[in-house]
TORDREN-918992 format. One record per atom (N, C-alpha, C): residue number from 1; residue in one letter; atom name; y negated, x negated, z negated. Coordinates in nm, 3 decimals. Example, Ala and Ser with C-alpha at 12.3 -4.5 7.8 and 13.67 -1.06 7.14 Angstrom:
<atoms>
ATOM / 1 / A / N / 0.569 / -1.319 / -0.780
ATOM / 1 / A / CA / 0.450 / -1.230 / -0.780
ATOM / 1 / A / C / 0.330 / -1.320 / -0.780
ATOM / 2 / S / N / 0.225 / -1.285 / -0.708
ATOM / 2 / S / CA / 0.106 / -1.367 / -0.714
ATOM / 2 / S / C / -0.003 / -1.290 / -0.787
</atoms>
This chain:
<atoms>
ATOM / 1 / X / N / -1.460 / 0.891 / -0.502
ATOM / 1 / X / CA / -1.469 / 0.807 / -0.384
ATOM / 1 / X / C / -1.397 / 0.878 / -0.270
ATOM / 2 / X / N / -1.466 / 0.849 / -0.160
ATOM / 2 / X / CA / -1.409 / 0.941 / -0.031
ATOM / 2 / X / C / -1.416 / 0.853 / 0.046
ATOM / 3 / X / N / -1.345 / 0.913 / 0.205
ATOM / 3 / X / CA / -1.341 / 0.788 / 0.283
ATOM / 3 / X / C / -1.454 / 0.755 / 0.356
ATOM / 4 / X / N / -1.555 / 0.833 / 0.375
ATOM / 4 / X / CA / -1.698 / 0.790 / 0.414
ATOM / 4 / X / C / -1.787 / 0.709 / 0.331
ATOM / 5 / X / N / -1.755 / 0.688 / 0.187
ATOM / 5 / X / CA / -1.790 / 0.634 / 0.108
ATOM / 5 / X / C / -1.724 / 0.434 / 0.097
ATOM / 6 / X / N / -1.625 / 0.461 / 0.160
ATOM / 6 / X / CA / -1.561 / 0.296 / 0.152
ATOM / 6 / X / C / -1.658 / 0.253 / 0.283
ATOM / 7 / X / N / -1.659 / 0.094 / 0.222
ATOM / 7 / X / CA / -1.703 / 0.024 / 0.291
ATOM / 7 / X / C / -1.597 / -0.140 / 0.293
ATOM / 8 / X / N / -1.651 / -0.223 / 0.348
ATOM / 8 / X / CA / -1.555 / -0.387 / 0.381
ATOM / 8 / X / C / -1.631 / -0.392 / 0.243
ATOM / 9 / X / N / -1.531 / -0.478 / 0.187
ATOM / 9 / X / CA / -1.518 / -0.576 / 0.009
ATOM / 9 / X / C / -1.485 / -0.445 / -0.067
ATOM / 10 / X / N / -1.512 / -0.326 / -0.053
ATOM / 10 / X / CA / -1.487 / -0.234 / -0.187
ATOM / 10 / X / C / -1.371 / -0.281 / -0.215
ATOM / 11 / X / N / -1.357 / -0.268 / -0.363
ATOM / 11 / X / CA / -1.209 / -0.323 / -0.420
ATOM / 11 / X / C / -1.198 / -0.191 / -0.498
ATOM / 12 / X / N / -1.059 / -0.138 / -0.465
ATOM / 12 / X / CA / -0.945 / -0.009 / -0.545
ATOM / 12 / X / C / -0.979 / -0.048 / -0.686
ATOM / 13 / X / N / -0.903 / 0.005 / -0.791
ATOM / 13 / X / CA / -0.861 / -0.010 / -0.896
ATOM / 13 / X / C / -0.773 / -0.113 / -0.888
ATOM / 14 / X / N / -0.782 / -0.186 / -0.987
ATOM / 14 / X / CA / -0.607 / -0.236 / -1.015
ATOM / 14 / X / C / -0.488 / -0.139 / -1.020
ATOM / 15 / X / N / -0.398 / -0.199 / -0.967
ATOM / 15 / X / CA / -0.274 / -0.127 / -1.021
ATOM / 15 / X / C / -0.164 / -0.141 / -1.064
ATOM / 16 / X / N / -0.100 / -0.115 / -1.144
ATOM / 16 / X / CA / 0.054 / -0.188 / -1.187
ATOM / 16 / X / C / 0.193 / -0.079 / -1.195
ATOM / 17 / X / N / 0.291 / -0.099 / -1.168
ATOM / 17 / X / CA / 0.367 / -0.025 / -1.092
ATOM / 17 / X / C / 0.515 / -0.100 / -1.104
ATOM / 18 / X / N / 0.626 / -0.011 / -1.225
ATOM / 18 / X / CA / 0.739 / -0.052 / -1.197
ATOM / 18 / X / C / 0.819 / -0.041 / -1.041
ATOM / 19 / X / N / 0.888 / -0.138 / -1.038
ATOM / 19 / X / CA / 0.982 / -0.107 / -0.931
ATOM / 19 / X / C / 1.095 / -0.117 / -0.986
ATOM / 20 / X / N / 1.146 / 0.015 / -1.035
ATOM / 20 / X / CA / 1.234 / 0.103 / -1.090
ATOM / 20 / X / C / 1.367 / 0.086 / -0.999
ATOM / 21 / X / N / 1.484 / 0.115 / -1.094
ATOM / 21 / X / CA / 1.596 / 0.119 / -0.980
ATOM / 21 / X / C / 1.619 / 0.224 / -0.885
ATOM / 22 / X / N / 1.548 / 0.357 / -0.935
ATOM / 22 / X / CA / 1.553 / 0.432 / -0.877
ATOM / 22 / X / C / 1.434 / 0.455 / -0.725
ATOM / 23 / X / N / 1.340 / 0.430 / -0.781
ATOM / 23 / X / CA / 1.268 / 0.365 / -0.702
ATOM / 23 / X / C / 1.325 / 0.278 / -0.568
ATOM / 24 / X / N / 1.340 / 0.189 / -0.619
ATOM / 24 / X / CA / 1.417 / 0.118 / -0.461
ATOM / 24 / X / C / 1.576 / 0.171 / -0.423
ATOM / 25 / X / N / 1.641 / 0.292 / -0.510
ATOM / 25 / X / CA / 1.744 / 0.316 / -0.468
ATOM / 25 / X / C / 1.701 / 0.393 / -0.334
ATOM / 26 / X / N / 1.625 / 0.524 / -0.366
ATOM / 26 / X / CA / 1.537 / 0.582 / -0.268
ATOM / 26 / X / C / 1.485 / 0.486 / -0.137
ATOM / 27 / X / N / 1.432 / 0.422 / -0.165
ATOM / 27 / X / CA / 1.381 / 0.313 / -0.053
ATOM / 27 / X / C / 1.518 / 0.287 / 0.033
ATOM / 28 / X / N / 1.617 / 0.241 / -0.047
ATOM / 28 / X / CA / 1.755 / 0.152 / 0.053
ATOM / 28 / X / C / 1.776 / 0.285 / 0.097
ATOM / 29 / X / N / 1.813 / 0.386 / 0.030
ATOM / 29 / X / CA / 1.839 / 0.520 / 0.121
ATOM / 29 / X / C / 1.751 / 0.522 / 0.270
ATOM / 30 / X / N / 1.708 / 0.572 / 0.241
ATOM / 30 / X / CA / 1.541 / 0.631 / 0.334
ATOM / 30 / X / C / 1.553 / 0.490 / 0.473
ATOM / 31 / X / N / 1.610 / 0.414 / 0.426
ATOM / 31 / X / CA / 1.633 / 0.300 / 0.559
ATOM / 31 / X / C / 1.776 / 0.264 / 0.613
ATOM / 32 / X / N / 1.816 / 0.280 / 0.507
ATOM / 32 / X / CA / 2.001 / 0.308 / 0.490
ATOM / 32 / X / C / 2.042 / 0.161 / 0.483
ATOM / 33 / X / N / 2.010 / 0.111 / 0.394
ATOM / 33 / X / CA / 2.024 / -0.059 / 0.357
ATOM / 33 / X / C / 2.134 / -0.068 / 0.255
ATOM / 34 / X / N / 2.156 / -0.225 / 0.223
ATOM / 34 / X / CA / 2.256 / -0.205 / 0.085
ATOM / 34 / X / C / 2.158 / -0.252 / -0.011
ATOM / 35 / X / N / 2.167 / -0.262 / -0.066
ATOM / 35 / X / CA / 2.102 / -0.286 / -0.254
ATOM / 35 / X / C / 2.180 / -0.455 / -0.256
ATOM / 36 / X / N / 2.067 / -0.499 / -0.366
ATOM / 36 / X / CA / 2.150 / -0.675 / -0.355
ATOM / 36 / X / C / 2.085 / -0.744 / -0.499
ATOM / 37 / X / N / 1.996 / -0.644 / -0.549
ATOM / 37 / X / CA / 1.940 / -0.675 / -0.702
ATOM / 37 / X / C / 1.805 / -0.685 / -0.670
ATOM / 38 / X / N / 1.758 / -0.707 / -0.568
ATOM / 38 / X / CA / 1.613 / -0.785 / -0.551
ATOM / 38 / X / C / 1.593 / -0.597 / -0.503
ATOM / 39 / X / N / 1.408 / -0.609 / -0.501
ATOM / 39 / X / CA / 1.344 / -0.527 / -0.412
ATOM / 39 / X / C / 1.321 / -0.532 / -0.272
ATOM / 40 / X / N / 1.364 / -0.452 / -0.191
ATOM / 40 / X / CA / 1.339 / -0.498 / -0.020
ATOM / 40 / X / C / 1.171 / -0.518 / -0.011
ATOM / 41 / X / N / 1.085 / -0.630 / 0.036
ATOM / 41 / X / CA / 0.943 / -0.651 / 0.019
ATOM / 41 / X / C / 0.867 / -0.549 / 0.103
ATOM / 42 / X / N / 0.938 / -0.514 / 0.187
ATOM / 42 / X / CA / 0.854 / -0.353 / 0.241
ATOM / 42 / X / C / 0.845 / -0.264 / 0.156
ATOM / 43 / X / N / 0.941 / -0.256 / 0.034
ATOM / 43 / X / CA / 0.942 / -0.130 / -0.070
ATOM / 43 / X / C / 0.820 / -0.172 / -0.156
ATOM / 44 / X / N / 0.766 / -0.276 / -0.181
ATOM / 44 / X / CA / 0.681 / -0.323 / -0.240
ATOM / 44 / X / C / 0.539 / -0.286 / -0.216
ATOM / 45 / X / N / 0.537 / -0.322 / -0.037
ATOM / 45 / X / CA / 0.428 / -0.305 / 0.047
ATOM / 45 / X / C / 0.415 / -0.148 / 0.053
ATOM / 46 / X / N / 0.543 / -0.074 / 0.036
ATOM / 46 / X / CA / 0.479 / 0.089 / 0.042
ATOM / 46 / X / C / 0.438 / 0.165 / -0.045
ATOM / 47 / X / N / 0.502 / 0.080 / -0.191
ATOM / 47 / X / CA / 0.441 / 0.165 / -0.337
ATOM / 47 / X / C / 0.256 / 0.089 / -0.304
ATOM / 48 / X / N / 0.248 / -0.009 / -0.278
ATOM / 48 / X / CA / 0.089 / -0.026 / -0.329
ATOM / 48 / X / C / 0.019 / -0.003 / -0.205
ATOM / 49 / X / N / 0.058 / 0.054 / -0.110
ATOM / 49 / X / CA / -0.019 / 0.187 / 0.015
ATOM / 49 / X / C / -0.017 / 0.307 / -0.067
ATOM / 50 / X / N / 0.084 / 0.387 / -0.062
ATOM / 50 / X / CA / 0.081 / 0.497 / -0.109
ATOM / 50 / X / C / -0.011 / 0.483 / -0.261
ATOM / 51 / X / N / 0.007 / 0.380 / -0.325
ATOM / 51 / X / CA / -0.082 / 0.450 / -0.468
ATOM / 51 / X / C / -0.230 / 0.398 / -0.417
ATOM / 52 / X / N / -0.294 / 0.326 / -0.298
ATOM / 52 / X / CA / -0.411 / 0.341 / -0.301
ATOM / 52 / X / C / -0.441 / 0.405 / -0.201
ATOM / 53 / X / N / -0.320 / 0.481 / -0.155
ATOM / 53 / X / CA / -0.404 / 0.646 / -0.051
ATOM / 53 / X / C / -0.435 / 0.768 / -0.170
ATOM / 54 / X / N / -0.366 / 0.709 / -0.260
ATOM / 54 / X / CA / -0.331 / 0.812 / -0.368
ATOM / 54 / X / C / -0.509 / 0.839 / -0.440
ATOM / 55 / X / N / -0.574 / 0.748 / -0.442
ATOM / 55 / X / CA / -0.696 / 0.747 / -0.457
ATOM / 55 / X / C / -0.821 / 0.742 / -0.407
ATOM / 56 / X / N / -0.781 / 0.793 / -0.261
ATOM / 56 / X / CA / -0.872 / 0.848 / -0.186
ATOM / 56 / X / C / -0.831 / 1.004 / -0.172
ATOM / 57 / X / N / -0.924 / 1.133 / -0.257
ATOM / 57 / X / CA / -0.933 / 1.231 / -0.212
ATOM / 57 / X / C / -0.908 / 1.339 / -0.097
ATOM / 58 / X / N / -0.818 / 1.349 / -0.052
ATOM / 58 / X / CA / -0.786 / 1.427 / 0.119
ATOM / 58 / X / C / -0.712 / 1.562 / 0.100
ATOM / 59 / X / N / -0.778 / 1.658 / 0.181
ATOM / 59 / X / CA / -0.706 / 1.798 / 0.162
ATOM / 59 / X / C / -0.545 / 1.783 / 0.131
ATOM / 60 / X / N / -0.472 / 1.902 / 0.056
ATOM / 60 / X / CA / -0.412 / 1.882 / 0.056
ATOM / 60 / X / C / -0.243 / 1.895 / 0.208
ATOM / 61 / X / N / -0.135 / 1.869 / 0.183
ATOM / 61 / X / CA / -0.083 / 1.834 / 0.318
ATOM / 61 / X / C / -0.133 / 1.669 / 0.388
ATOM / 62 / X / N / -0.230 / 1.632 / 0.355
ATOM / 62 / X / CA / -0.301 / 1.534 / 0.438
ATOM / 62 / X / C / -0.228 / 1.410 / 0.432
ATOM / 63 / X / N / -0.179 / 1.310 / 0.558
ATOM / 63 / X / CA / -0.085 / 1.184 / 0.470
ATOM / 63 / X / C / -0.152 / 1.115 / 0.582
ATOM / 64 / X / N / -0.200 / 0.988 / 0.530
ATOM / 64 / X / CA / -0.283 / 0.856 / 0.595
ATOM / 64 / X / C / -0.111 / 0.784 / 0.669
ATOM / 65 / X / N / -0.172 / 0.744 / 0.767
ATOM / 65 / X / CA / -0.076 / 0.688 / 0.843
ATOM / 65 / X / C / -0.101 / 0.520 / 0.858
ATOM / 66 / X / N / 0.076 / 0.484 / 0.806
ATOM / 66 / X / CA / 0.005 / 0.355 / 0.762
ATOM / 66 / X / C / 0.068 / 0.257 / 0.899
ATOM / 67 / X / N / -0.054 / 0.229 / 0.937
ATOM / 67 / X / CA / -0.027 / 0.175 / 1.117
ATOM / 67 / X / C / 0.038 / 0.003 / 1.148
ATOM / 68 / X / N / 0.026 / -0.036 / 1.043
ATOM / 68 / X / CA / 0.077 / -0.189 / 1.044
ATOM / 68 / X / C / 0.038 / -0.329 / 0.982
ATOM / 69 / X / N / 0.126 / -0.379 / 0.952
ATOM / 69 / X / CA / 0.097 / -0.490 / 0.834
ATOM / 69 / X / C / 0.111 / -0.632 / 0.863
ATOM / 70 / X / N / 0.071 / -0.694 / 0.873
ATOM / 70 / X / CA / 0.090 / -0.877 / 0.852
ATOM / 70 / X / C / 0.058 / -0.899 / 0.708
ATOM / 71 / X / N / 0.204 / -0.960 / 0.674
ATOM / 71 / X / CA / 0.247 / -1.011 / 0.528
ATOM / 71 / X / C / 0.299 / -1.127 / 0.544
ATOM / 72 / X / N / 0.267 / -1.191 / 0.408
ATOM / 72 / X / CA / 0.327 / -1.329 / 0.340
ATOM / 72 / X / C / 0.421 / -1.221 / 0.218
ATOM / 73 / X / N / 0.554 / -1.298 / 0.203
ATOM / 73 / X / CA / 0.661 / -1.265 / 0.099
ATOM / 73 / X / C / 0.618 / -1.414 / -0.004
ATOM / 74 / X / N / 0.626 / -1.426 / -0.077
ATOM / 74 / X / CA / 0.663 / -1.537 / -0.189
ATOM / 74 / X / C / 0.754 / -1.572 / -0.266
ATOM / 75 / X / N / 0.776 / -1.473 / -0.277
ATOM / 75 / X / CA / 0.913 / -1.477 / -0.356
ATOM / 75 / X / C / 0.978 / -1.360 / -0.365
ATOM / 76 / X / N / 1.157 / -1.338 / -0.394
ATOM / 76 / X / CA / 1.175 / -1.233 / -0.447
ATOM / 76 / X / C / 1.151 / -1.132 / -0.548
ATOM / 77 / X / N / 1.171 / -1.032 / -0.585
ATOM / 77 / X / CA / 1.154 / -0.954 / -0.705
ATOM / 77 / X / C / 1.198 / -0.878 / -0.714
ATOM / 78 / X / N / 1.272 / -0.925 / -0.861
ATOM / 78 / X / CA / 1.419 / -0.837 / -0.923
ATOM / 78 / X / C / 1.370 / -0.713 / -0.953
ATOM / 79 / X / N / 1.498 / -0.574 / -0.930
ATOM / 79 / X / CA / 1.450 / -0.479 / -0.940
ATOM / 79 / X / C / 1.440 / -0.424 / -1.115
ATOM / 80 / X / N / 1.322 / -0.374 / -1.102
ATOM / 80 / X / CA / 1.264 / -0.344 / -1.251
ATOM / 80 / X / C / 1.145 / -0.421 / -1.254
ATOM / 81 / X / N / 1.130 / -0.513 / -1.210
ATOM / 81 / X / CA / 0.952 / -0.591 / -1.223
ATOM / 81 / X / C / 0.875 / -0.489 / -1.206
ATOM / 82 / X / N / 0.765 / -0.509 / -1.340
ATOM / 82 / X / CA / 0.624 / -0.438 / -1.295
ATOM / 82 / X / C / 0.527 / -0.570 / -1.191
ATOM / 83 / X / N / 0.468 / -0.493 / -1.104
ATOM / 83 / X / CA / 0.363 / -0.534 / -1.025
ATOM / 83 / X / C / 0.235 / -0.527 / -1.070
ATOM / 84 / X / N / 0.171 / -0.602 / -1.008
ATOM / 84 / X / CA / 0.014 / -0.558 / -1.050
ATOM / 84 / X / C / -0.056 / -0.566 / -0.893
ATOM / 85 / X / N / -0.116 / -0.486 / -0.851
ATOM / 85 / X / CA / -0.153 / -0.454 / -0.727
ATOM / 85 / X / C / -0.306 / -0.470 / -0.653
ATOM / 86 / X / N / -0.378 / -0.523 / -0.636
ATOM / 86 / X / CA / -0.514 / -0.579 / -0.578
ATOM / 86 / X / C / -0.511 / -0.532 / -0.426
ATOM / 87 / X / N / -0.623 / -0.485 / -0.403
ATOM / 87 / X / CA / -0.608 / -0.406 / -0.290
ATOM / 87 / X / C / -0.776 / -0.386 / -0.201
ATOM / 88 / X / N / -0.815 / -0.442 / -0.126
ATOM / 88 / X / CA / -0.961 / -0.441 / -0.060
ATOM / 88 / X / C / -0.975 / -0.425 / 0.058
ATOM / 89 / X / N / -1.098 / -0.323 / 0.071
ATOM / 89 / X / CA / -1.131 / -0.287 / 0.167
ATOM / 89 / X / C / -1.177 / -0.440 / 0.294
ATOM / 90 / X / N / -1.072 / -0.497 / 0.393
ATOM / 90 / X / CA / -1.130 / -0.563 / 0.452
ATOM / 90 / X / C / -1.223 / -0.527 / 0.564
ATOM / 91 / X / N / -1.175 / -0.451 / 0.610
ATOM / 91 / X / CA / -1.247 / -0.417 / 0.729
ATOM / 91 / X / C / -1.237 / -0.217 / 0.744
ATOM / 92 / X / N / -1.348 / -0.150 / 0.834
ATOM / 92 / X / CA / -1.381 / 0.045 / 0.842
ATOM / 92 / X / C / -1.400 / 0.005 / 0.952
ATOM / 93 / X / N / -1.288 / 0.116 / 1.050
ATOM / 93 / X / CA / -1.368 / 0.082 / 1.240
ATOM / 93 / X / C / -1.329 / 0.278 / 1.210
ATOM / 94 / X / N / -1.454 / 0.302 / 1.293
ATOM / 94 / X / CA / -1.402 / 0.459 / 1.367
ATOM / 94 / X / C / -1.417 / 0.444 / 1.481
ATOM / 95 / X / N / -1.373 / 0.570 / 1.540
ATOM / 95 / X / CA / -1.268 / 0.516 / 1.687
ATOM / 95 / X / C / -1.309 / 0.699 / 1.695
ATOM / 96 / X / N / -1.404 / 0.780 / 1.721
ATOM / 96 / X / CA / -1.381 / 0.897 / 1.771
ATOM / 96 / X / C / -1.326 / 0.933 / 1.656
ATOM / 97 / X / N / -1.211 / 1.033 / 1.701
ATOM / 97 / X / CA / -1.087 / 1.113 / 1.622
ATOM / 97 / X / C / -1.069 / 1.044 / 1.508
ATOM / 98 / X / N / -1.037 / 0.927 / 1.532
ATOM / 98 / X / CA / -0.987 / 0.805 / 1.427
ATOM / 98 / X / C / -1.045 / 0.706 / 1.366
ATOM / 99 / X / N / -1.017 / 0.685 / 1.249
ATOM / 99 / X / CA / -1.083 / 0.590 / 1.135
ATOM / 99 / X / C / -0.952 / 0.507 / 1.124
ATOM / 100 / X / N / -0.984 / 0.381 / 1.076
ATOM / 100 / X / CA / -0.870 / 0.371 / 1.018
ATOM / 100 / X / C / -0.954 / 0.217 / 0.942
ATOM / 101 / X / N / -0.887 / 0.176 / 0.839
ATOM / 101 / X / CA / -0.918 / 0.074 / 0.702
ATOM / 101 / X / C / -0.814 / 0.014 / 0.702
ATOM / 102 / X / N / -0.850 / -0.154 / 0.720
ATOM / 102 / X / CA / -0.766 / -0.271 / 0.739
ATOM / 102 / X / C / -0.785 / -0.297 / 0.592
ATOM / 103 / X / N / -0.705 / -0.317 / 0.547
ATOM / 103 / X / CA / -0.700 / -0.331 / 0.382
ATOM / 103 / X / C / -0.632 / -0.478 / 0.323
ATOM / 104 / X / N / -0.686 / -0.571 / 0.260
ATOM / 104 / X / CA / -0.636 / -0.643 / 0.183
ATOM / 104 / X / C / -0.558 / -0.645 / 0.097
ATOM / 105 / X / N / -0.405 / -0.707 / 0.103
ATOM / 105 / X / CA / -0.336 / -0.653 / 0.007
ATOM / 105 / X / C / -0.302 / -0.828 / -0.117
ATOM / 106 / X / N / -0.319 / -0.821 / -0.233
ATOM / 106 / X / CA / -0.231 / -0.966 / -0.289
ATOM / 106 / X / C / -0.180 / -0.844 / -0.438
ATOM / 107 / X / N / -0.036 / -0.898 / -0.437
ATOM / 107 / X / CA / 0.027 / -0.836 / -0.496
ATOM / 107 / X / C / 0.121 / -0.932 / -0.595
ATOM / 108 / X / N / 0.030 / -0.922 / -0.761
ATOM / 108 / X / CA / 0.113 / -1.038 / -0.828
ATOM / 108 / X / C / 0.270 / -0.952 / -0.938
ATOM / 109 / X / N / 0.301 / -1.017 / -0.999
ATOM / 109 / X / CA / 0.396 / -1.038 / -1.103
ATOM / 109 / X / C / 0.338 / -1.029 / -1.237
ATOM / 110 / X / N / 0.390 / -0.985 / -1.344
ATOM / 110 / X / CA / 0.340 / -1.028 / -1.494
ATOM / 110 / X / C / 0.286 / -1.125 / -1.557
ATOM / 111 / X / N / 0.365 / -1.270 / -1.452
ATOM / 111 / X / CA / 0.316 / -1.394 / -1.457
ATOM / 111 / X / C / 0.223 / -1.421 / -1.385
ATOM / 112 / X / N / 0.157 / -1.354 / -1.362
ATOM / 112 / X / CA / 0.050 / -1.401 / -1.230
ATOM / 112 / X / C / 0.079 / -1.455 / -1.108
ATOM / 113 / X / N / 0.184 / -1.436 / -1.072
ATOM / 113 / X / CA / 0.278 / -1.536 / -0.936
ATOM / 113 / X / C / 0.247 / -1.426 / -0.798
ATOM / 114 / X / N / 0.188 / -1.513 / -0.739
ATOM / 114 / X / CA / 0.174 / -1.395 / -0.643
ATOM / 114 / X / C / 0.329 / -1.356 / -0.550
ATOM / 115 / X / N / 0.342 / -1.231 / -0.510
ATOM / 115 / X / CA / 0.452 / -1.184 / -0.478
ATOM / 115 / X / C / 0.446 / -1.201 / -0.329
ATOM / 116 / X / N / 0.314 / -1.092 / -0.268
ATOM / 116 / X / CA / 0.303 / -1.077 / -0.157
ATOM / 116 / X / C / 0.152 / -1.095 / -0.108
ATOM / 117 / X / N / 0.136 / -1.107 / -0.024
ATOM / 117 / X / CA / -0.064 / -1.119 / 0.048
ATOM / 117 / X / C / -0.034 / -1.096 / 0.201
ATOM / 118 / X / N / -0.145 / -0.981 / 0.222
ATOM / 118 / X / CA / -0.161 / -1.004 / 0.380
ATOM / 118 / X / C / -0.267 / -0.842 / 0.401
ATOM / 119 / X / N / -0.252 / -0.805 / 0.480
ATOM / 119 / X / CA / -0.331 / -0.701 / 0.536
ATOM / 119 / X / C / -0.242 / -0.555 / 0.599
ATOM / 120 / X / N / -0.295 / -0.457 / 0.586
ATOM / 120 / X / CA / -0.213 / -0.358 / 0.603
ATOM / 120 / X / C / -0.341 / -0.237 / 0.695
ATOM / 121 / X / N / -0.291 / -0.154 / 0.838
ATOM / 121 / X / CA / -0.394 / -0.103 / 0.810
ATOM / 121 / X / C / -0.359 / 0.035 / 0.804
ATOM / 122 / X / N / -0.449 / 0.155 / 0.780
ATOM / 122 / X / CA / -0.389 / 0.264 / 0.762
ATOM / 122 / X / C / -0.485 / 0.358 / 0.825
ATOM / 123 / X / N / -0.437 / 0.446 / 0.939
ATOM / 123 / X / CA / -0.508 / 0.573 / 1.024
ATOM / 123 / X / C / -0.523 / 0.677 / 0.931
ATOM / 124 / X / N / -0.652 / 0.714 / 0.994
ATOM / 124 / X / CA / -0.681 / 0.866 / 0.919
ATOM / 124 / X / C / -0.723 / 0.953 / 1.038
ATOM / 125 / X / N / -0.681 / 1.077 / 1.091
ATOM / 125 / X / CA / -0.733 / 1.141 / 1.183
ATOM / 125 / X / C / -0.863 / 1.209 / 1.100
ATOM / 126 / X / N / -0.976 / 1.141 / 1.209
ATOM / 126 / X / CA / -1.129 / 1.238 / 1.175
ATOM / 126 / X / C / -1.119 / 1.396 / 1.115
ATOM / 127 / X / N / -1.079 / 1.448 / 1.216
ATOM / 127 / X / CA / -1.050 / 1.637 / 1.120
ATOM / 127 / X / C / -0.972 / 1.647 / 0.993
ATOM / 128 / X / N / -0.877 / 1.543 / 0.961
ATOM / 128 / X / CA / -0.850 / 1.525 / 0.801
ATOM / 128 / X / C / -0.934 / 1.465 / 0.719
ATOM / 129 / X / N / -0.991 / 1.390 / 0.768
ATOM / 129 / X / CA / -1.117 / 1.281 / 0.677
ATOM / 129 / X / C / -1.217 / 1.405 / 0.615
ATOM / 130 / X / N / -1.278 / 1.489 / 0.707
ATOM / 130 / X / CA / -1.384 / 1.546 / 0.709
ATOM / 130 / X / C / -1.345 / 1.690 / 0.690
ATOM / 131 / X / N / -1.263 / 1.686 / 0.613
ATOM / 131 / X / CA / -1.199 / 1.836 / 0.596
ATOM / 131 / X / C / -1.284 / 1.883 / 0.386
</atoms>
């Protein structure tokens, strides 16, 4: 699958994904936060971007730019929960230079509890797409 190939409704793979301590230790770094047991819900929102840029094909060097999100939180989540990750293509606009994919995000728990839901979207410059 490539990015000329997505279209609105394609749905990713599932995905499931500890959030490791190390994992969000990195995260509180990288923002320079304190740690408090829970996962910060942006650390959440960036493992299940990155693992479904991770499955779109792009030269290598290439990093999708992830342009902005409207989220629902639900609840907290202690660090070490595995996730399970749902992820759909809502909306493909190109723009010239630029593409970019408004993406559906609902992001549950082991229990099926949903964690997080909302939309995220992410730029691709055209000469990387088409490389």
């Amino acid at each position: 699958m490539n990015y000329e190939e997505l279209t609105p409704g394609y749905e990713f793979p599932p995905t499931s994904y500890e959030l490791s301590a190390s994992l969000v230790s990195k995260y509180v770094q990288a923002i320079d936060g304190k740690g408090n047991g829970f996962v910060p819900p942006l650390a959440i929102t960036a493992c299940a971007i990155a693992t479904m840029a991770g499955s779109i094909p792009l030269p290598p060097g290439t990093v999708a730019i992830h342009a902005s999100q409207d989220l629902e939180f639900f609840k907290k989540v202690p660090i070490g929960t595995t996730v399970d990750c749902h992820i759909k293509v809502a909306q493909k606009i190109d723009r010239g230079k630029m593409g970019m994919l408004i993406l559906k995000l609902d992001i549950l728990d082991r229990g099926k509890e949903k964690v997080q839901a909302g939309k995220a979207t992410i730029a691709l410059p055209a000469e990387e797409r088409d490389a």
